[in-house]
C-alpha positions as CSV (number, residue, x, y, z in Angstrom):
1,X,20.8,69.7,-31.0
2,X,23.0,70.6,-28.6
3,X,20.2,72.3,-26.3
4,X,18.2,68.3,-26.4
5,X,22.0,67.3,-25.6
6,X,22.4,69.4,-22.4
7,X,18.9,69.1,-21.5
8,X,19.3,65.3,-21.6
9,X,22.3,65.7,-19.1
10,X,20.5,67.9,-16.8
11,X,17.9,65.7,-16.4
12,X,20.3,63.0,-15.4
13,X,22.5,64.8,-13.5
14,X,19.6,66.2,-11.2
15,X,18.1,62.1,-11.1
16,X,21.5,61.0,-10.0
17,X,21.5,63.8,-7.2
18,X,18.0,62.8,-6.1
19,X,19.5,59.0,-5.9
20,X,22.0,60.1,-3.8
21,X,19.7,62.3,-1.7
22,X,18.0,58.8,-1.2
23,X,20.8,56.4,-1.0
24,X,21.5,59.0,2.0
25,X,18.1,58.8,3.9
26,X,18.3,54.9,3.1
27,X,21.9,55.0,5.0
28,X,20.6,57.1,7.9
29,X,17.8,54.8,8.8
30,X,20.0,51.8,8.5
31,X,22.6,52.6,10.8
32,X,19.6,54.7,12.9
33,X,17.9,50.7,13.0
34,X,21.0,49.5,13.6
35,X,21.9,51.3,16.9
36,X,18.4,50.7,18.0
37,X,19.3,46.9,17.2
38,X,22.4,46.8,19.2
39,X,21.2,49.1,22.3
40,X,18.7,46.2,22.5
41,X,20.6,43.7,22.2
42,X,23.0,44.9,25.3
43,X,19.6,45.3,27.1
44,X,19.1,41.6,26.5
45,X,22.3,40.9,27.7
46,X,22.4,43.1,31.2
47,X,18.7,41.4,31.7
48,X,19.8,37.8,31.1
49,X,22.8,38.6,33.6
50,X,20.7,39.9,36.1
51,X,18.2,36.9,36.0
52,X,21.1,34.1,36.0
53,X,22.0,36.4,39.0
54,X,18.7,36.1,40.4
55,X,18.1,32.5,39.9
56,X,22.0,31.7,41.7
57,X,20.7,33.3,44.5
58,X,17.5,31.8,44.6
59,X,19.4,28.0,44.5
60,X,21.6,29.0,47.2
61,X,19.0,30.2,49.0
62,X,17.0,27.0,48.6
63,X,20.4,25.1,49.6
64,X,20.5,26.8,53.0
65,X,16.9,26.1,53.4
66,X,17.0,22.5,53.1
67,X,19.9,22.0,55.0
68,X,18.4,23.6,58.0
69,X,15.0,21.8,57.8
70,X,16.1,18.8,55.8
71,X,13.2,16.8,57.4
72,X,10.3,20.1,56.4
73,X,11.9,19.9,53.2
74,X,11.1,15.9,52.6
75,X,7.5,16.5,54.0
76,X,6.4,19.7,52.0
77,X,7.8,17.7,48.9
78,X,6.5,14.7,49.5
79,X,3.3,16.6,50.4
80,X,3.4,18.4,46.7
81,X,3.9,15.5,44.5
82,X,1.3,13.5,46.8
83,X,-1.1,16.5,45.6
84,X,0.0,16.5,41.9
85,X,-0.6,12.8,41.7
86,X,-3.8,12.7,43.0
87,X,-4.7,15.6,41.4
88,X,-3.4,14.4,38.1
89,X,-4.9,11.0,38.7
90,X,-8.6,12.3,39.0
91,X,-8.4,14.5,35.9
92,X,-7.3,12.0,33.8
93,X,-9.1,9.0,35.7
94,X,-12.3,11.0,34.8
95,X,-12.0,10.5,31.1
């Protein structure tokens, strides 16, 4: 009886270490997903800096532009939505 008894707790004793073996893997992957998570996120980040960088230069450059060929800059966009509209006008005119 006793032999059943300390078989029993054998058993459970080496099932409780396995759990823990797996409540360890389980932990390293989580915190491995984790840093994956967060050195992606701070990529995310440096990228969205660098492309609100991008796009302030790319206004100030437009502002420069149009204040040194204000009248260039009223053609070419009168020019473009002239296009657009006649463009736009004969694709949906044809229906």
């Amino acid at each position: 009886m006793a032999q059943i008894a300390f078989a029993k707790t054998m058993r459970a004793g080496e099932k409780f270490a396995e759990s823990l073996c797996d409540v360890e893997r389980a932990k390293a992957a989580l915190v491995a997903a984790l840093d994956e998570g967060r050195t992606a996120a701070r990529r995310a980040v440096t990228r969205g800096r660098h492309a609100v960088e991008d796009l302030q230069e790319l206004r100030e450059e437009a502002e420069r532009g149009i204040r040194k060929h204000p009248l260039t800059t009223v053609a070419a966009t009168f020019g473009v939505g002239l296009g657009v509209g006649l463009l736009l006008g004969w694709v949906f005119g044809r229906r």
